[in-house]
C-alpha positions as CSV (number, residue, x, y, z in Angstrom):
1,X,-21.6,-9.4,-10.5
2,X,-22.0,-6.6,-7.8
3,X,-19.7,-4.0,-8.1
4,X,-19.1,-0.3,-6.3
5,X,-18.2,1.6,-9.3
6,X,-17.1,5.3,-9.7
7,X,-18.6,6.5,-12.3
8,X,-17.4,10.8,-11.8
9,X,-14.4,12.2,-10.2
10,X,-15.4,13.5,-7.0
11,X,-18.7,11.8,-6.4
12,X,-19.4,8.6,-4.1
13,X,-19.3,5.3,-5.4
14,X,-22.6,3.5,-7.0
15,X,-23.7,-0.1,-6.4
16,X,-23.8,-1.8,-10.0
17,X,-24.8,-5.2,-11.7
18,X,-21.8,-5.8,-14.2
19,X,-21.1,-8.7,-16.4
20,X,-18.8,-11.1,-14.7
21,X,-15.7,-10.6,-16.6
22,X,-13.8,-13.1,-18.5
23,X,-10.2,-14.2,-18.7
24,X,-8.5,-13.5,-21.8
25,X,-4.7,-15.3,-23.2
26,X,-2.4,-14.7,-20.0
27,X,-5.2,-14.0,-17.5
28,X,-7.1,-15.2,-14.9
29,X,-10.3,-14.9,-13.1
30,X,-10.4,-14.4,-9.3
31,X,-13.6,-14.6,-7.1
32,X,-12.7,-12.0,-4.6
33,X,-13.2,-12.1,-1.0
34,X,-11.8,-9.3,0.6
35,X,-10.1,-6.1,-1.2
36,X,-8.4,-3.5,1.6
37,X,-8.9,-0.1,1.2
38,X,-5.8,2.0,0.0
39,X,-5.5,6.1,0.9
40,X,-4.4,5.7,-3.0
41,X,-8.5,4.8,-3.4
42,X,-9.2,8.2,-1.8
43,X,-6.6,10.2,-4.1
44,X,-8.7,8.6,-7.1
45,X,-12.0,9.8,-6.0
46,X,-10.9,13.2,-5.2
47,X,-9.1,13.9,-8.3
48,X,-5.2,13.8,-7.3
49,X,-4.4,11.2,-9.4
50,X,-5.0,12.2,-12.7
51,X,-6.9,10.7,-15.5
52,X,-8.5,7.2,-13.8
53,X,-10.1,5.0,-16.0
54,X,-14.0,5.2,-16.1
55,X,-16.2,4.1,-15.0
56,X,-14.0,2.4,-12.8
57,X,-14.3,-0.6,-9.7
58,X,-11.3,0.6,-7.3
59,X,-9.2,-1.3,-5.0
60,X,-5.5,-2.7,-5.3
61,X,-5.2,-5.2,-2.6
62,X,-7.5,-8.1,-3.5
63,X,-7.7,-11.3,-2.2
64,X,-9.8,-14.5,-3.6
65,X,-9.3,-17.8,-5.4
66,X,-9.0,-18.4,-9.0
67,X,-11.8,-19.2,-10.4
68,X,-10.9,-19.2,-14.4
69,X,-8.6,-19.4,-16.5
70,X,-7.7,-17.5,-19.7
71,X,-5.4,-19.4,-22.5
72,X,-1.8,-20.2,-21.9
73,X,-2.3,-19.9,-18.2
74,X,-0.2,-23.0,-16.1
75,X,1.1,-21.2,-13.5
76,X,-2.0,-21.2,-11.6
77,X,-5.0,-23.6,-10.9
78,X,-8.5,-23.1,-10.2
79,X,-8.8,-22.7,-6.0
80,X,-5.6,-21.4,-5.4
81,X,-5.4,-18.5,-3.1
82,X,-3.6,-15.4,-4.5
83,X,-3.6,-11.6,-4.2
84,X,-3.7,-8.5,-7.1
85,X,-1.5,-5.8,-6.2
86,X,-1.6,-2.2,-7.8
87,X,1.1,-2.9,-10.5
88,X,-1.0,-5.1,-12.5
89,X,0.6,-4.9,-15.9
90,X,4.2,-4.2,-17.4
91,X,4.9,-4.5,-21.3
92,X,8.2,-7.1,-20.2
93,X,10.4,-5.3,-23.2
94,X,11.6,-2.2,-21.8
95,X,14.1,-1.6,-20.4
96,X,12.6,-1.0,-16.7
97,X,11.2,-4.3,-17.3
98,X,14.4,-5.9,-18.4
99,X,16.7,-5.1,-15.6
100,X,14.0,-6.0,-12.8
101,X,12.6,-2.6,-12.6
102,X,8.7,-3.2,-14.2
103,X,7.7,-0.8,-11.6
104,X,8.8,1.7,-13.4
105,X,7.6,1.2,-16.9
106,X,6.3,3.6,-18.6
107,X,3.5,1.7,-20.4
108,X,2.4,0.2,-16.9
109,X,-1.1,-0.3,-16.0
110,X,-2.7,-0.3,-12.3
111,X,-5.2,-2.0,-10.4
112,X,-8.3,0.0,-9.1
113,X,-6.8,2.9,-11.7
114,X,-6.1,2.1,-14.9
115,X,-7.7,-1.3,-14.8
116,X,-10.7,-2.6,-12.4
117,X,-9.8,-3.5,-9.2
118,X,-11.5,-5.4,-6.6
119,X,-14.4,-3.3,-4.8
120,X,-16.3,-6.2,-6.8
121,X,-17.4,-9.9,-6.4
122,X,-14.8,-10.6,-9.3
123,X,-11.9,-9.4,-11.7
124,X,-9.6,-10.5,-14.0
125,X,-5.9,-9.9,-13.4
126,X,-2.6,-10.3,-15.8
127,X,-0.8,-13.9,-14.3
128,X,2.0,-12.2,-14.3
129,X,1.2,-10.0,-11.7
130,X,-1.0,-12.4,-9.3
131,X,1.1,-13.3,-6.2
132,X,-0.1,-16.7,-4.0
133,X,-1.1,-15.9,-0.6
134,X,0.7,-17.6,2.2
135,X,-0.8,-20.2,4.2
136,X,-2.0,-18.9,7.8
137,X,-3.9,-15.5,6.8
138,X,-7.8,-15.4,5.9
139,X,-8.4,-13.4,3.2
140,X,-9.1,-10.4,5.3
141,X,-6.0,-10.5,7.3
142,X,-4.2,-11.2,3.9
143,X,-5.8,-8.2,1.8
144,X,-3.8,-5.3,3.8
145,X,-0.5,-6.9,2.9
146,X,-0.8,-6.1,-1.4
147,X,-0.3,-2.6,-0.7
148,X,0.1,-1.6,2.7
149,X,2.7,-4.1,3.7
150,X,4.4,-4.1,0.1
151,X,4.7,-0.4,-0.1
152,X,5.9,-0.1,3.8
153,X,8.3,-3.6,2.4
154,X,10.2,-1.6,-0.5
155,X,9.9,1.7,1.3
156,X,12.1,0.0,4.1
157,X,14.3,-2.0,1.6
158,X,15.5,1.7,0.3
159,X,15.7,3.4,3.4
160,X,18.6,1.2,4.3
161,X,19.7,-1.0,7.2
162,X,20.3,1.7,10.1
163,X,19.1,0.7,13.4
164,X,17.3,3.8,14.2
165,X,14.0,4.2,12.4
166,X,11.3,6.7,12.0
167,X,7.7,6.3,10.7
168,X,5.7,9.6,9.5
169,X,1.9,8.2,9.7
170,X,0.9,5.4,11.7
171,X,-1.9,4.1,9.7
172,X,-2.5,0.9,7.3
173,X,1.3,1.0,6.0
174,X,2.9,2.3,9.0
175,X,1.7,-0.3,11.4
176,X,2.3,-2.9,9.4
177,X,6.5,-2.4,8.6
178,X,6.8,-1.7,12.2
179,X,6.0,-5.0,12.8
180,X,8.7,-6.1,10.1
181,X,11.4,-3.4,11.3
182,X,11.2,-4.9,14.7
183,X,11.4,-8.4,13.5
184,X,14.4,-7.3,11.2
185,X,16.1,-5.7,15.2
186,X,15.7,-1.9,14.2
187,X,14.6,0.9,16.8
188,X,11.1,2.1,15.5
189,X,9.9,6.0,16.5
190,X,6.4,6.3,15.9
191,X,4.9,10.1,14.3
192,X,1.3,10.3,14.7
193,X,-0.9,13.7,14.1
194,X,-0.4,15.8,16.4
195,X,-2.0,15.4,19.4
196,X,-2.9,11.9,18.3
197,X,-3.3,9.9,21.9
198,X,-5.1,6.9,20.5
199,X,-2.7,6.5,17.8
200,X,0.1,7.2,19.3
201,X,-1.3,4.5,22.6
202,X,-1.7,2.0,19.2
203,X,1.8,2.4,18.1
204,X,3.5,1.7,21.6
205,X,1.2,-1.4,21.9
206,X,3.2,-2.5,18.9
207,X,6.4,-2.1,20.4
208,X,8.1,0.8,19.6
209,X,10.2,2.4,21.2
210,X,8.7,6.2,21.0
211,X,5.6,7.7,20.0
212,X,4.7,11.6,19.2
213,X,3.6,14.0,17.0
214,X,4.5,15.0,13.5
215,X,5.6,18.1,14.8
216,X,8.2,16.8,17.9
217,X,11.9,15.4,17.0
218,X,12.3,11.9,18.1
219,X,14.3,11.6,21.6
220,X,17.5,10.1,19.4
221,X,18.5,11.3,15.7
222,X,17.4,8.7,13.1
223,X,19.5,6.8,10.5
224,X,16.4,6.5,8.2
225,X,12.8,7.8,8.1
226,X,9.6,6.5,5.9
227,X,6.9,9.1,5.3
228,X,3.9,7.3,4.6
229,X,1.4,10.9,5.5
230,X,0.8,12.3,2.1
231,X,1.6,15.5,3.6
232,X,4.7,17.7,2.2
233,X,5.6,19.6,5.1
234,X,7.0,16.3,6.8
235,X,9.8,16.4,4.3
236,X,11.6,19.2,6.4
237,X,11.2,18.0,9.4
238,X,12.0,14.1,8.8
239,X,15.3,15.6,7.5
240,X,15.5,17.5,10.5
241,X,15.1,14.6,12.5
242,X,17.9,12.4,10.9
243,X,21.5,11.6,11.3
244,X,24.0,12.6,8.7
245,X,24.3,10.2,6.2
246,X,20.4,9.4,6.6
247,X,18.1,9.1,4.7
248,X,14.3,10.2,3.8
249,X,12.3,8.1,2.2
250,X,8.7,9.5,0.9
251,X,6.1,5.9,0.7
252,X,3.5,7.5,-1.2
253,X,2.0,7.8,-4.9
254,X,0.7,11.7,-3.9
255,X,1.7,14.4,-1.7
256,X,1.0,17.9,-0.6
257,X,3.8,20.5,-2.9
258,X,7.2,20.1,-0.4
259,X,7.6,23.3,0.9
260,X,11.1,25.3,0.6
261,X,13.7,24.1,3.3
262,X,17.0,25.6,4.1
263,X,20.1,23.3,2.2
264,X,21.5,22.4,5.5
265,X,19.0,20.1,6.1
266,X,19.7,17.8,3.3
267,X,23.5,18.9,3.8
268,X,26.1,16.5,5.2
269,X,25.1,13.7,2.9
270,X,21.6,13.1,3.4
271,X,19.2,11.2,1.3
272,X,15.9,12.2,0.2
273,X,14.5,9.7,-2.4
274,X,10.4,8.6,-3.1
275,X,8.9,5.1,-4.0
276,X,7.3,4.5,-6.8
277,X,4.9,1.3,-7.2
278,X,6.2,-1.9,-6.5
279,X,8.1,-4.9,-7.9
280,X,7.5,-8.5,-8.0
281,X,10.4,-9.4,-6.1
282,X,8.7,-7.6,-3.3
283,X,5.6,-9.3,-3.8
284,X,8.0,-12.6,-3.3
285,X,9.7,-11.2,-0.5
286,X,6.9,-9.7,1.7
287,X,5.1,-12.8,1.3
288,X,7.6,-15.0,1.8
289,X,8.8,-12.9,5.4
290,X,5.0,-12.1,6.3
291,X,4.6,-15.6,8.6
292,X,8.0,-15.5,9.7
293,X,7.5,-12.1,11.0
294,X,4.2,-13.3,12.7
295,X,3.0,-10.0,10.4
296,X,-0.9,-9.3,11.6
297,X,-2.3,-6.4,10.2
298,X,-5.4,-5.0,12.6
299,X,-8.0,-4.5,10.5
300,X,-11.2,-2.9,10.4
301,X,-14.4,-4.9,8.5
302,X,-16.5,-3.3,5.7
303,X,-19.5,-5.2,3.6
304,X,-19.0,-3.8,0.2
305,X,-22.0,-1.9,-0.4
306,X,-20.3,0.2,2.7
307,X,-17.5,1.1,0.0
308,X,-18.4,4.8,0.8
309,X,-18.6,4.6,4.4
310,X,-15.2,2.9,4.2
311,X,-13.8,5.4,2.4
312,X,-14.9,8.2,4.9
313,X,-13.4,6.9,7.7
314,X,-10.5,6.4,6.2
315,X,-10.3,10.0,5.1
316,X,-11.4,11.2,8.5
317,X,-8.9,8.8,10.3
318,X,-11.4,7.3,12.4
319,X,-9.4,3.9,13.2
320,X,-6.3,2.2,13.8
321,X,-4.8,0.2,11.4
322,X,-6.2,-0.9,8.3
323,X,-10.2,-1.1,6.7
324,X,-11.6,-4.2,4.4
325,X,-14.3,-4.8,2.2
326,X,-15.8,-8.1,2.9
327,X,-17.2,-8.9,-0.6
């Protein structure tokens, strides 16, 4: 099978031939069609996640059919449509695991990290963690919502039900929950870079109800704010933008060091609390509310052997929305 592998820290990704792999007790094979591409992907290949597996095919948000199946498998059947998220293995004994909280284990294993993802014409995923797509989405339109939309989902789930809510980072994630917030009747205040027109033009087309900078305070103090920028400096100034009792919540797996703040920012009982991975309940949930919500992502159409390209643009923010690899 063709694969885009990295194969160094810090150096683009090659084209490979790789043996197909094969499903062993518990797994299945899924011939993938599209994989989104994750600002996670980019903390890989520069180095600020630690300690990838390698050589390694990246990409957490795959979407195929199943195609084989290892032993004991009966919970899926060849064709079925399905995802891979990033949490791709828990050990089920801990107790993380026990009490609904696998996303925390400390033996967990990740897709595109830890294991091989899906910048590839096929991988092999635990059952366990293999979610069915809902009807209605092609696989591209499906891919952004295994990380993008899950992350955004839980992100939103622990930021509480206030009406009032603020987005730091309008990208893959950030267009994507605004679309649920609304949906769910909450007032959604779009932060965009600085000086940002374009995204900040994209964000009122998808109805909120303010769009500026990172560095501006929203026209109304928030109840809740989701920083989805991997940028510390936000911290501050989301807190500084919320009302008391509010709360913070930081969507990403890396950020810039948080600088020093003054306590009476955080003072009169506000929250400041980060995500870490995701559950299957999510998974469930997302999917489950995803055609209710009329949830599109707008995406942005890679062939794989553009992995690189991809990647670029994504670092230099060159689009709206979120990027694919059509595999």
């Amino acid at each position: 099978m063709r694969a885009m592998l990295l194969e160094e820290v810090g150096r683009p990704l090659v084209l490979r031939d790789l043996p197909t792999p094969q499903p062993g007790p518990g797994e299945v094979r899924i011939a993938i069609e599209a994989c989104a591409v994750c600002r996670t992907d980019l903390h890989v290949v520069d180095g600020e996640l630690p300690e990838p597996k390698l050589p390694l095919v990246l990409g957490h948000q795959i979407a195929g059919t199943v195609d084989a199946l290892g032993a004991g498998v009966t919970s899926l059947a060849r064709g079925d449509r399905v995802g891979v998220p990033w949490l791709g293995w828990a050990d089920g004994v801990c107790g993380y695991c026990t009490t609904g909280r696998e996303n925390l284990c400390r033996a967990a294993q990740f897709t595109g990290y830890t294991r091989d993802g899906g910048y590839a014409e096929a991988c092999v995923a635990d059952v366990r963690f293999v979610l069915p797509l809902p009807a209605g989405y092609t696989m591209i339109e499906a891919a952004p919502l295994l990380c993008g939309a899950l992350i955004g989902y839980r992100a939103l789930r622990l930021a509480g039900d206030g009406k009032r809510l603020g987005l730091y980072g309008f990208g893959s994630a950030g267009h994507m929950i605004a679309q649920v917030a609304r949906h769910l009747g909450r007032e959604v205040y779009a932060f965009t870079r600085p000086g940002d027109a374009n995204g900040q033009a994209f964000a009122r087309s998808l109805g909120v109800v303010w769009a500026g900078g990172s560095d501006e305070l929203p026209p109304a103090e928030l109840d809740a704010a989701i920083i989805f920028a991997p940028a510390g400096e936000l911290v501050p100034r989301a807190l500084a933008a919320i009302a008391r009792g509010g709360t913070v919540v930081c969507g990403g797996i890396h950020m810039s060091d948080i600088p020093s703040f003054p306590y009476r920012l955080l003072w009169e009982e506000r929250m400041l609390r980060s995500v870490a991975n995701l559950t299957r309940r999510d998974g469930d949930e997302l999917l489950a509310l995803a055609p209710a919500v009329g949830l599109r992502p707008t995406t942005h159409v890679y062939p794989l052997t553009e992995a690189n390209r991809a990647l670029d643009d994504l670092r230099a923010g060159r689009f709206e929305g979120s990027v694919v690899l059509a595999i």
